[in-house]
C-alpha positions as a Python dict, from the first residue, in 0.01 Angstrom:
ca = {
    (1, 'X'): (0, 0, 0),
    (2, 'X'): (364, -119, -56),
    (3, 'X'): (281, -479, -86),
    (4, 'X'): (651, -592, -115),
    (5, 'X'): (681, -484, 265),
    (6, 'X'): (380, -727, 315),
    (7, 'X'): (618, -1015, 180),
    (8, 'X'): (910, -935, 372),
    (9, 'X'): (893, -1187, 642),
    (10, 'X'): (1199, -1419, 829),
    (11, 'X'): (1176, -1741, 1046),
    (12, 'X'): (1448, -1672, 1344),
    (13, 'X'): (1622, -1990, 1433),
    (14, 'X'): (1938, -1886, 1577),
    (15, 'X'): (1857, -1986, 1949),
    (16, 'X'): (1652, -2010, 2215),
    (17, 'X'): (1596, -1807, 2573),
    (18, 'X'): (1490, -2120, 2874),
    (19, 'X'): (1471, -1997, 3255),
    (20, 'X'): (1759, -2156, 3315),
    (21, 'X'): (2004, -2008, 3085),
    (22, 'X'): (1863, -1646, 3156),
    (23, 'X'): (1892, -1701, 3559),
    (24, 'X'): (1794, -1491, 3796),
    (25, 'X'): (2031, -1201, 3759),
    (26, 'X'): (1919, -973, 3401),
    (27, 'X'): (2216, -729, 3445),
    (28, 'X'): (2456, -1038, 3463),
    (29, 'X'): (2235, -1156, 3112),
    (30, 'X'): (2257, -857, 2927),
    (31, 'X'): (2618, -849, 2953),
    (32, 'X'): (2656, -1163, 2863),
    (33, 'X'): (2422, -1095, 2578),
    (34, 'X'): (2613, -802, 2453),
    (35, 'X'): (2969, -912, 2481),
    (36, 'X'): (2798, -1239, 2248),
    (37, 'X'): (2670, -974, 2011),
    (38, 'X'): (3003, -793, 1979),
    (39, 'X'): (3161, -1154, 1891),
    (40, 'X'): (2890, -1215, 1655),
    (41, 'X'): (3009, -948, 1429),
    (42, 'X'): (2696, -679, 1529),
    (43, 'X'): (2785, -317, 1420),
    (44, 'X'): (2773, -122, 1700),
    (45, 'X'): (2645, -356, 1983),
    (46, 'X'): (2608, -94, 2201),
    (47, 'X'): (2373, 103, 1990),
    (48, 'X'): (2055, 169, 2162),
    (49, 'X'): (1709, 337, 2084),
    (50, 'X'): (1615, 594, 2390),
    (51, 'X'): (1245, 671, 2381),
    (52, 'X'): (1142, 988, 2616),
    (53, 'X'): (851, 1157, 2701),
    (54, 'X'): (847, 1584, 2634),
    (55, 'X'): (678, 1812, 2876),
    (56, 'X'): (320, 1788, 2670),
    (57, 'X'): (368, 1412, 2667),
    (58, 'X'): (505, 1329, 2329),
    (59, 'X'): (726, 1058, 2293),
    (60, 'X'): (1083, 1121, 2119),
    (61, 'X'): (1299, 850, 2034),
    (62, 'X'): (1661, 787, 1854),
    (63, 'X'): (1959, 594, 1854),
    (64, 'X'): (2266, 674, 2141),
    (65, 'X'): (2482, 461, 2225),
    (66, 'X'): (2560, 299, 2575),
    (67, 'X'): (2894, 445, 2704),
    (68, 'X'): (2864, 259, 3049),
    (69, 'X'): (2720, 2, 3284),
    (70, 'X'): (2717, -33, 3643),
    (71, 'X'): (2485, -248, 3893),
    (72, 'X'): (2140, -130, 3751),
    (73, 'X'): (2238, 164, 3598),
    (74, 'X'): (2308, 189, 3154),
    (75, 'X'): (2528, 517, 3053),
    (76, 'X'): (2510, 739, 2804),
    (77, 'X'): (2631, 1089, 2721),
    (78, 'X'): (2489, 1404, 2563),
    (79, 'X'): (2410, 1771, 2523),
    (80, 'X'): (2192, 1805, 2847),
    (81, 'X'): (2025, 2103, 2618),
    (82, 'X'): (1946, 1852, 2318),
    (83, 'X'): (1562, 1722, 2284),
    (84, 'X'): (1619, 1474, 2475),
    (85, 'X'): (1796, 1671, 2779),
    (86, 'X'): (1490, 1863, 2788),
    (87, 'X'): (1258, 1585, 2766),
    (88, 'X'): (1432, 1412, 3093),
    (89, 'X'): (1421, 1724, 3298),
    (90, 'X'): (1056, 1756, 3203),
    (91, 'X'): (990, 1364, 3292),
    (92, 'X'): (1286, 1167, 3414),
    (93, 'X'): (1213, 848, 3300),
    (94, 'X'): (1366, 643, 2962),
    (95, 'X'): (1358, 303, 2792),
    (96, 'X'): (1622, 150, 2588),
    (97, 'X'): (1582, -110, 2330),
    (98, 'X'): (1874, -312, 2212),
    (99, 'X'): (1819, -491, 1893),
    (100, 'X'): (2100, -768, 1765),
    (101, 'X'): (2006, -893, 1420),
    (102, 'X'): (2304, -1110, 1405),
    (103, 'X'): (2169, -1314, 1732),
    (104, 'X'): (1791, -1250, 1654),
    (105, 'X'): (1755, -1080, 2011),
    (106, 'X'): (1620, -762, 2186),
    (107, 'X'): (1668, -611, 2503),
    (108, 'X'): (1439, -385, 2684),
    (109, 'X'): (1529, -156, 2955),
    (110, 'X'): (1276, 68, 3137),
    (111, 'X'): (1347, 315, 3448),
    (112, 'X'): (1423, 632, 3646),
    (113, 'X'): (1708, 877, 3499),
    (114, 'X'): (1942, 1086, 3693),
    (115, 'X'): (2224, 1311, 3576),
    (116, 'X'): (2606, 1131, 3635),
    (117, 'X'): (2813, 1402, 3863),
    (118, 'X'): (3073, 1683, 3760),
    (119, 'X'): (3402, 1427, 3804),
    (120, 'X'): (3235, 1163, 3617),
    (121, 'X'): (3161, 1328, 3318),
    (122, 'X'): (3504, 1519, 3349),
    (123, 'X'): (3674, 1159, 3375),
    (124, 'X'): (3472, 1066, 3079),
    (125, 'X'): (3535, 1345, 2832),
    (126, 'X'): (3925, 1322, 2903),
    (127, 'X'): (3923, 992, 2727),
    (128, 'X'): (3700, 1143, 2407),
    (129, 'X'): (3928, 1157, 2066),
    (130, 'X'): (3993, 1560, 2050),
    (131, 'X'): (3793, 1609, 1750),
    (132, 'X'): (3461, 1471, 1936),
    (133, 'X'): (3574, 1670, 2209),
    (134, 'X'): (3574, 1995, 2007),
    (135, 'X'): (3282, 1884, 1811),
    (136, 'X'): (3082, 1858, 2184),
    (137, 'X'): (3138, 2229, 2176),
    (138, 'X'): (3067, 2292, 1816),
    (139, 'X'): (2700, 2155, 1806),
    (140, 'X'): (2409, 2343, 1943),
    (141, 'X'): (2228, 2008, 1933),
    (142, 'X'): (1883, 2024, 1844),
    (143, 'X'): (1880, 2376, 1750),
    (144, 'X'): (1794, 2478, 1380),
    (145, 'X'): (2109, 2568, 1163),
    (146, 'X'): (2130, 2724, 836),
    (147, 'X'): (2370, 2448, 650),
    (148, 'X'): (2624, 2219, 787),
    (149, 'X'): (2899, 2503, 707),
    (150, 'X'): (2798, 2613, 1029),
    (151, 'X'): (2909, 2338, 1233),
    (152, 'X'): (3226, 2307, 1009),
    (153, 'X'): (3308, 2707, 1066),
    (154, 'X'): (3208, 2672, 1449),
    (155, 'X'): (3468, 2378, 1453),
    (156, 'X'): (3756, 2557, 1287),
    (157, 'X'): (3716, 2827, 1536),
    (158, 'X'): (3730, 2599, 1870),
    (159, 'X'): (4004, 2363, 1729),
    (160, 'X'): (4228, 2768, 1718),
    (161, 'X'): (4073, 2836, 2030),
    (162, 'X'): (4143, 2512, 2240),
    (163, 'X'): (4510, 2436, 2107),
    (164, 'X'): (4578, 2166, 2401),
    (165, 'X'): (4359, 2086, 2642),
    (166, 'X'): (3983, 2097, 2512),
    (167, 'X'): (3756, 2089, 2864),
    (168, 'X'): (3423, 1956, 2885),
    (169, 'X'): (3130, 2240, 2812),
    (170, 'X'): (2909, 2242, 3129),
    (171, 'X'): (2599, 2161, 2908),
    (172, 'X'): (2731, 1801, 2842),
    (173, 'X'): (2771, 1492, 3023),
    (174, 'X'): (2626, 1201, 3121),
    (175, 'X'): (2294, 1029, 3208),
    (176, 'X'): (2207, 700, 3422),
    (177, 'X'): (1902, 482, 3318),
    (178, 'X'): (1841, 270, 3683),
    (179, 'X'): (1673, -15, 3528),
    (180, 'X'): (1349, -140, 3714),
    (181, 'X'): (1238, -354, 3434),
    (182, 'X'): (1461, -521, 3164),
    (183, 'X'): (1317, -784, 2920),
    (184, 'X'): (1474, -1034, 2700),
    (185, 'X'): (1385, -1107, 2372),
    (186, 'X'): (1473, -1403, 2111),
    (187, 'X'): (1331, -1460, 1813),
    (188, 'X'): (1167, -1782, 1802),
    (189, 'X'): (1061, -2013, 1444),
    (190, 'X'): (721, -1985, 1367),
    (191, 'X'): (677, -1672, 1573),
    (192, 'X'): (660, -1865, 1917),
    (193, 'X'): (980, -1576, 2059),
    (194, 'X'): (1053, -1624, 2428),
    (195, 'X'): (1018, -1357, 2602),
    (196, 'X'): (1140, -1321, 2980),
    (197, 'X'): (1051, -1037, 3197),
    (198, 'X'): (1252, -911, 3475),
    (199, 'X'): (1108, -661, 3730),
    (200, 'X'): (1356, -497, 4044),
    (201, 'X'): (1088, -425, 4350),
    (202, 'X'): (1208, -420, 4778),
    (203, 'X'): (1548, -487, 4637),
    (204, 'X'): (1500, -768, 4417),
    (205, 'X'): (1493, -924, 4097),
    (206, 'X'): (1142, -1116, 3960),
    (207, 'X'): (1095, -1269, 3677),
    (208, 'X'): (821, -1376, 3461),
    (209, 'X'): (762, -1574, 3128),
    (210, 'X'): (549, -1372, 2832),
    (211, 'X'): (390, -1446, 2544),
    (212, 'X'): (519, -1322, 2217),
}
């Protein structure tokens, strides 16, 4: 047993989370919440983990980053051939989990997923630098490759082959997470967190108090 991981240990004091600074509207928190961790200095604030589910029910999870926010719904792009493409056609259904060490805070985000349509994506892409654009086309994602001078040759190729415009490969775009549940996290001294739990059901917002 690494016993030096036993010892490593921290008593979070940077704030607190009452009722009545979270309110009653979580999507109106969590942007207030993020647009505090991207003035608090947190590398990439809008860094997320997505955890799915595969077709024989093992869970996946990694780090993508949230490219967009609307009402209930939290953005993010990818190869819809990738694991995790195939994991959300097999069970559409994610959570997120934001996690701000800076502010001592989590967010988690749990509900249905449904692709974003053709001129959204397109819109989307347009505004990608031209080397992620190309690179979109050069990665196979999730597939096995012999070395990483594959992706390097496959990206010399398309940057001769797309010379101006570079258009969006019809296996990539975007995805939208429809929250149902999202739950607020800060760390709390002497491990006494708050917690605060808000479920959407018959068009609203409830929310409830947890223990750490």
């Amino acid at each position: 047993m690494n016993h030096s991981l036993e010892a490593l240990r921290r008593d979070y004091q940077q704030g607190k989370l009452s009722e009545l600074t979270a309110g009653v509207d979580p999507v109106s928190l969590f942007n207030r919440w993020l647009k505090e961790a991207q003035h608090a200095g947190q590398l990439e604030p809008n860094a997320m983990t997505l955890a799915t589910v595969d077709a024989t029910g093992n869970p996946h999870a990694r780090i993508v980053l949230l490219k967009g926010q609307k009402d209930r719904q939290f953005i993010f792009y990818t190869n819809y051939q990738s694991q995790k493409g195939r994991d959300l056609l097999a069970s559409p259904k994610a959570a997120l989990c934001f996690w701000w060490d800076t502010l001592e805070r989590q967010v988690r985000i749990e509900g249905p997923v449904e692709k974003l349509i053709d001129a959204e994506n397109d819109a989307y892409f347009a505004n990608r630098p031209r080397n992620s654009r190309i690179g979109a086309w050069a990665s196979q994602q999730s597939e096995e490759i012999a070395s990483h001078a594959v992706l390097e040759e496959a990206f010399e190729q398309l940057d001769l082959k797309h010379p101006n415009e570079v258009p969006r490969p019809a296996y990539w775009g975007g995805y939208g997470v429809t929250a149902n549940r999202i739950e607020f996290w800060q760390g709390r001294s002497s491990r006494l967190h708050d917690r605060i739990d808000f479920h959407f059901s018959m068009g609203n917002w409830t929310r409830v108090r947890r223990s750490p």
